[in-house]
C-alpha positions in Angstrom: 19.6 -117.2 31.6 17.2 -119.6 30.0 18.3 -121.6 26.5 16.8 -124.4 25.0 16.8 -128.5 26.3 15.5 -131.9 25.0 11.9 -132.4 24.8 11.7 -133.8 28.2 13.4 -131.4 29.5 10.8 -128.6 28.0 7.7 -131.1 28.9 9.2 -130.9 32.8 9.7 -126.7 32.5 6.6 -126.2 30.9 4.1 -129.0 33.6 6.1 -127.0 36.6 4.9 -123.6 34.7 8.3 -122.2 34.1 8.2 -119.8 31.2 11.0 -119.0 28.9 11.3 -115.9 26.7 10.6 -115.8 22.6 13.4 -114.6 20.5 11.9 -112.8 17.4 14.0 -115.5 14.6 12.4 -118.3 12.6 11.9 -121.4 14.4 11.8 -123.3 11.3 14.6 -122.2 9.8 17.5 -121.9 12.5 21.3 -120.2 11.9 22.8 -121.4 15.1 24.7 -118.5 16.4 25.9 -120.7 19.7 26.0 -124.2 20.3 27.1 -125.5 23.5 31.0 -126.2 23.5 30.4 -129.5 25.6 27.3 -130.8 23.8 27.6 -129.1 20.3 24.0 -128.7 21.1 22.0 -125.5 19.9 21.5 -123.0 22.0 18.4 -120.8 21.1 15.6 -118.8 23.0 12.6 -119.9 23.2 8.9 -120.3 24.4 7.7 -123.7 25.9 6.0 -124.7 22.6 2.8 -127.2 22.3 3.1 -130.0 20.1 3.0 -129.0 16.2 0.9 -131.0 14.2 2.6 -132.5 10.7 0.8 -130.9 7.5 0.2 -132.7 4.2 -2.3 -135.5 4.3 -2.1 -138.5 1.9 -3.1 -138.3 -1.3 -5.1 -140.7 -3.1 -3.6 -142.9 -6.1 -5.5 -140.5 -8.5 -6.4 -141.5 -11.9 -4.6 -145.1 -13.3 -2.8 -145.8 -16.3 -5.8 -146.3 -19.2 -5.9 -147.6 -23.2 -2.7 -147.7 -25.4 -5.3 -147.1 -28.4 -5.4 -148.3 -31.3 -2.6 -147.6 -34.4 -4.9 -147.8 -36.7 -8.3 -145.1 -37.1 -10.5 -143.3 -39.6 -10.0 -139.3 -39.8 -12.0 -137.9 -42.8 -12.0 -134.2 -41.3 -9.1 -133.8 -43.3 -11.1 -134.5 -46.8 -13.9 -132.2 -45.6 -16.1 -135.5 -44.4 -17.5 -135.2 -40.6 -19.4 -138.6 -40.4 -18.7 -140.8 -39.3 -16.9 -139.2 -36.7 -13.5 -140.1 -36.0 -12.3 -143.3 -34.7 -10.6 -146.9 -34.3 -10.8 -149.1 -37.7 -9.4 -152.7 -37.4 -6.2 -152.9 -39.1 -6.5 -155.3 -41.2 -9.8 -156.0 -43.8 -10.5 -158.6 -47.1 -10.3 -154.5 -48.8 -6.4 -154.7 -47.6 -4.3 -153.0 -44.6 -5.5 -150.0 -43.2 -3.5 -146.6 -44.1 -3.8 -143.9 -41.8 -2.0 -141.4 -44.1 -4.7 -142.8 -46.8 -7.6 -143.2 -45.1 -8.2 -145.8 -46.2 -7.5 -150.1 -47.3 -4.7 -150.3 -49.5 -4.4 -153.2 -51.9 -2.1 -153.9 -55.3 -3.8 -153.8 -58.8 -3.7 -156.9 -60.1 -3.0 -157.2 -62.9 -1.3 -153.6 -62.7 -2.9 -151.1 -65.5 -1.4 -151.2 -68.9 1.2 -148.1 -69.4 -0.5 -145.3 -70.5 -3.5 -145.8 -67.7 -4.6 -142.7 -66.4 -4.1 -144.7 -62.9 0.1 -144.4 -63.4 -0.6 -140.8 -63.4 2.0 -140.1 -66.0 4.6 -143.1 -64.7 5.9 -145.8 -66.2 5.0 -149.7 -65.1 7.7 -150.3 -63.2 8.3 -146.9 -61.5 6.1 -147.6 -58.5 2.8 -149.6 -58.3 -0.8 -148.5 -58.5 -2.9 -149.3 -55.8 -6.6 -149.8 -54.8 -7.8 -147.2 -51.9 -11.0 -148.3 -50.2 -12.9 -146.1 -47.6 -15.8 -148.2 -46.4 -17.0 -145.1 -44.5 -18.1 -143.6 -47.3 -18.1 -146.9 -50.0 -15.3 -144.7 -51.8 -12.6 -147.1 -54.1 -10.1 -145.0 -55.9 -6.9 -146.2 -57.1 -3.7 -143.9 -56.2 0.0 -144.2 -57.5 2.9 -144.6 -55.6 6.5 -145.0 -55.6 6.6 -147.1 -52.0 3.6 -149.2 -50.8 1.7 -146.9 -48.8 2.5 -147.2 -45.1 0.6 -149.9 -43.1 -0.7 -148.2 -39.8 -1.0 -151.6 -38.4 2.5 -152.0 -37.8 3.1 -148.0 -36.6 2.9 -146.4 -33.7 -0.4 -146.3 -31.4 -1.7 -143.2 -30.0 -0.4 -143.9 -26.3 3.6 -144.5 -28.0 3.1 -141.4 -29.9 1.7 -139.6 -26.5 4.9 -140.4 -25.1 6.9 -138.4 -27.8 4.7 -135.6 -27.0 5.7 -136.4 -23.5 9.4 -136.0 -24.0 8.8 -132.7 -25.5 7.8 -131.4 -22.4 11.3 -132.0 -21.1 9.3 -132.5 -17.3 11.9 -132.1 -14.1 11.6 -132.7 -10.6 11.0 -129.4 -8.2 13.3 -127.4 -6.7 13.0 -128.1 -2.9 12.7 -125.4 -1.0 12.5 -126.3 2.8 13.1 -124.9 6.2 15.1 -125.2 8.0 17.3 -124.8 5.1 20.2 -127.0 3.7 23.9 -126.6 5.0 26.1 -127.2 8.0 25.3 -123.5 8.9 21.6 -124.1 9.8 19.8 -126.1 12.0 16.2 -126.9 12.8 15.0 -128.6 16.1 13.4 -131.4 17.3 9.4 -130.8 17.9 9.4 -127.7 15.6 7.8 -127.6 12.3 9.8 -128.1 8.9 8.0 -126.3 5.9 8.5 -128.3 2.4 7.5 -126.3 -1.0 8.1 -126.2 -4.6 10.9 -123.4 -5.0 10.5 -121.2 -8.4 7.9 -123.7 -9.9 7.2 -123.4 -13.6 5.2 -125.5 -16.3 8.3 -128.3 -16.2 8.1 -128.7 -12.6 4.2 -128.9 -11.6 2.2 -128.1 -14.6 0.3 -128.2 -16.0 2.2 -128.2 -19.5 0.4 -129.7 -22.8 2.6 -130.9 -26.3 1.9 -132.1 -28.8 3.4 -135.0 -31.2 2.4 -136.8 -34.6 3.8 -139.8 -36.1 2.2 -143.1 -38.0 -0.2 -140.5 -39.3 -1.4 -140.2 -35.7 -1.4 -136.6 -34.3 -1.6 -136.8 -30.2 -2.6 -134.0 -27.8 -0.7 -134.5 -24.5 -1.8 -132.6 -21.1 0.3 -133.1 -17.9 -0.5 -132.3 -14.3 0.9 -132.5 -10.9 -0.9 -134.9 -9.3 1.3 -135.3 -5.6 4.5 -134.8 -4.1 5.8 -137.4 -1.8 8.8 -136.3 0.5 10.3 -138.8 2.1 11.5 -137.1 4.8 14.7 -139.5 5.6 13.5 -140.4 9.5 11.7 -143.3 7.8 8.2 -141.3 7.3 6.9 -140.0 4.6 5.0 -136.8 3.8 2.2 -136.7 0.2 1.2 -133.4 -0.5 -1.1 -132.6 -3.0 -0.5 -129.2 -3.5 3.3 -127.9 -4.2 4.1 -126.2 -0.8 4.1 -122.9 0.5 7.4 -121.1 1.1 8.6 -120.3 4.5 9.3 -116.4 6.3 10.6 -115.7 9.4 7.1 -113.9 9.8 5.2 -117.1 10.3 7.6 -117.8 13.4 6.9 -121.6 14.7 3.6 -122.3 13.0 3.1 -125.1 10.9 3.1 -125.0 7.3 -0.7 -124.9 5.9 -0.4 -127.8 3.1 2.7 -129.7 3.4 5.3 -129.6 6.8 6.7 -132.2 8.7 7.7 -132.5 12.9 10.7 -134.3 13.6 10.7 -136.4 17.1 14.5 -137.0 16.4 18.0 -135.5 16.0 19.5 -136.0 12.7 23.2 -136.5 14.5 22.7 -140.4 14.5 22.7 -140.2 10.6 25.4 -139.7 7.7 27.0 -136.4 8.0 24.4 -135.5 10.8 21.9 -134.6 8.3 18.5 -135.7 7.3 18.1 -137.1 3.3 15.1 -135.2 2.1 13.6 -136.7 -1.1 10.7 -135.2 -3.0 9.3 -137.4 -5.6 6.7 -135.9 -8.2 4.0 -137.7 -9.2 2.5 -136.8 -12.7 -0.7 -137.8 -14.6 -0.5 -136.9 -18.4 -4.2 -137.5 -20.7 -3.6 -137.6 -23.9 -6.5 -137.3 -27.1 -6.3 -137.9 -30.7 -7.2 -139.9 -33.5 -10.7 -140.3 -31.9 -9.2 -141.5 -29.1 -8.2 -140.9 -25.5 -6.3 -141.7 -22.8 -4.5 -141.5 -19.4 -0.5 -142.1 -18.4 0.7 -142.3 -14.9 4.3 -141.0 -14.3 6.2 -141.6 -11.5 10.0 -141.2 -10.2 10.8 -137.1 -11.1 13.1 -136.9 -7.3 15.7 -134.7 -6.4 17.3 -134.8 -2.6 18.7 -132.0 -0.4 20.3 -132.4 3.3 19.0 -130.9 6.4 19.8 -130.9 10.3 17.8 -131.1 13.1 19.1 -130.9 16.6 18.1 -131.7 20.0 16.9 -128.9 22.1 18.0 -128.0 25.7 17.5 -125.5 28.7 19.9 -124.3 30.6 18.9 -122.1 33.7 21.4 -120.3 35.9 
C-alpha cells in the first residue's frame, strides 16, 4: 500500500514508472491524519508530482521618497483670487515673514496708529498690535489688528510633516496572512508542494488604497496610500515579493501553484524552532500627498506580522 517518501525517494518511483494513487485532499494545506510512529513522518497518498514552480516575481522599488515642500505658499482661492495659481512663496521678504493664515507678509506698524485709528478696529493701544499685510500677488497692503503676532509659516509645519498627520489617520496595519498549509501543530505541508500566501479579509487599512486628509500651519494636505508589494520572507532564508495581495487557497485547486504569490519548499521545517517555519509578510506602502500647490511622494516600509507553518518530508512506503 503506497504512502508518501522523501523527494529522492519519489524521483527513483516516478524514473522506474511506478505510479501512486491521488487522494482527493489539499496538497497545500495538509491535516496529517497518520504519521509514521518510527519517523513521525507524514504519511499521505499521493501522485508522483513534477516540480512546482514558486509564484510571485520581484517587484521593482516603485516610486522613491520625493519633496518635503515648502511651509510656506500663496493660496488666494480662499479670497475669491485664482491667479496666480497656487504655490511656494519664500518665507521670508524686506515686506516681512510670510503668513499662510494671512496670505500674506506680516510686519509691525511703526509707529503703531494713534488710539482711535480705524486700524485698532475698536481696541485700545496696548491690547494687541496692528500690523501691515502685504500680498505681492496682487500689490495688495492692508493693515489688520491682532491680539498675537500673526503666525509665521516659516517656522510651521511643511506640507510633507503635515502629510504625515494625514498619514496617521489612516491608522495603516499589516495583512492578515492567510497561507496554506495553514498555521498549527495539527497541519502540515510537504516538501516540493506548493505553499499559497494571500492577504486574509483585506480592507482599506491593510492594502488600500485609503486617502486622509490633515491641515495644520495653515497647510491643508491630501494624503493617498497604496499597496505597493508584499515581501514574505518565507523563514528558509528566501524571500518571496508579490505585487498583488494573494489569492486564497481551496482544496479545489489540489497541488497547483498559486497564480501570483506561492512558495516551494526544498526543505523540512523539523531542523528549526518548534519544527516550524517563521513566515513574515512585510507590506510595503507608497502614500502621494497634494496641497498647498504642492505635491509629493512618501515611501513606507516595515507594516510585518508573522505566523508559523510546518513542512515535512515526504516518504513511500510499498508493501
Amino acid at each position: 500500500m503506497p504512502s508518501i517518501l522523501t523527494r529522492l525517494a519519489l524521483t527513483a518511483l516516478a524514473a522506474a514508472g511506478l505510479s501512486v494513487l491521488v487522494q482527493a485532499e489539499s496538497y497545500a494545506d495538509t491535516v496529517c491524519s497518520q504519521t509514521d510512529p518510527a519517523t513521525g513522518q507524514c504519511l499521505i497518498w499521493i501522485e508522483v508530482p513534477g516540480t512546482p514552480g514558486t509564484p510571485g516575481e520581484p517587484g521593482d522599488d516603485g516610486p522613491q521618497d520625493t519633496g518635503s515642500g515648502a511651509a510656506c505658499y500663496w493660496d488666494g482661492t480662499s479670497q475669491g483670487i485664482t491667479h496666480p495659481p497656487p504655490g511656494p512663496v519664500p518665507c521670508s521678504s524686506p515686506a516681512g515673514y510670510w503668513s499662510n493664515s494671512y496670505h500674506c507678509y506680516i510686519s509691525l506698524v511703526e509707529p503703531q496708529p494713534p488710539a482711535g485709528d480705524p486700524s485698532w478696529q475698536g481696541h485700545e493701544p496696548g491690547d494687541g498690535a496692528v500690523y501691515n499685510c502685504y500680498q505681492p500677488q496682487t500689490g495688495l497692503l492692508i493693515t489688520i489688528w491682532s491680539y498675537d503676532p500673526p503666525p509665521n509659516s516659516g517656522i510651521g509645519p511643511t506640507p510633507r510633516d503635515v502629510a504625515q498627520l494625514a498619514i496617521e489617520q489612516m491608522r495603516l496595519s499589516a495583512i492578515n496572512i492567510g497561507i496554506a498549509p495553514e498555521p498549527g501543530p495539527d497541519s502540515i505541508g510537504l516538501v516540493g508542494m506548493p505553499v499559497w500566501m494571500w492577504a486574509e479579509n483585506p480592507n482599506a487599512h491593510t492594502v488600500g488604497p485609503i486617502s486622509e486628509s490633515a491641515s495644520a500651519g495653515g497647510i491643508t494636505i491630501t494624503a493617498t496610500a497604496e499597496l505597493l508589494h508584499i515581501t514574505w520572507d518565507m523563514g528558509d532564508g528566501t524571500e518571496v515579493v508579490c505585487e498583488a495581495v494573494g489569492t486564497p487557497y481551496k482544496p479545489s485547486y489540489g497541488r497547483k501553484d498559486s497564480p501570483d504569490c506561492g512558495h516551494t519548499y526544498r526543505e523540512s521545517s523539523a531542523h528549526e524552532a518548534d519544527d516550524a517555519y517563521t513566515v513574515t509578510a512585510t507590506s510595503s506602502w507608497v502614500i502621494t500627498w497634494s496641497g498647498a500647490g504642492q505635491t509629493g511622494t512618501i515611501r513606507l516600509d516595515g507594516l510585518n506580522r508573522s505566523t508559523q507553518i510546518r513542512i515535512g518530508e515526504a516518504q513511500v512506503l510499498v508493501n
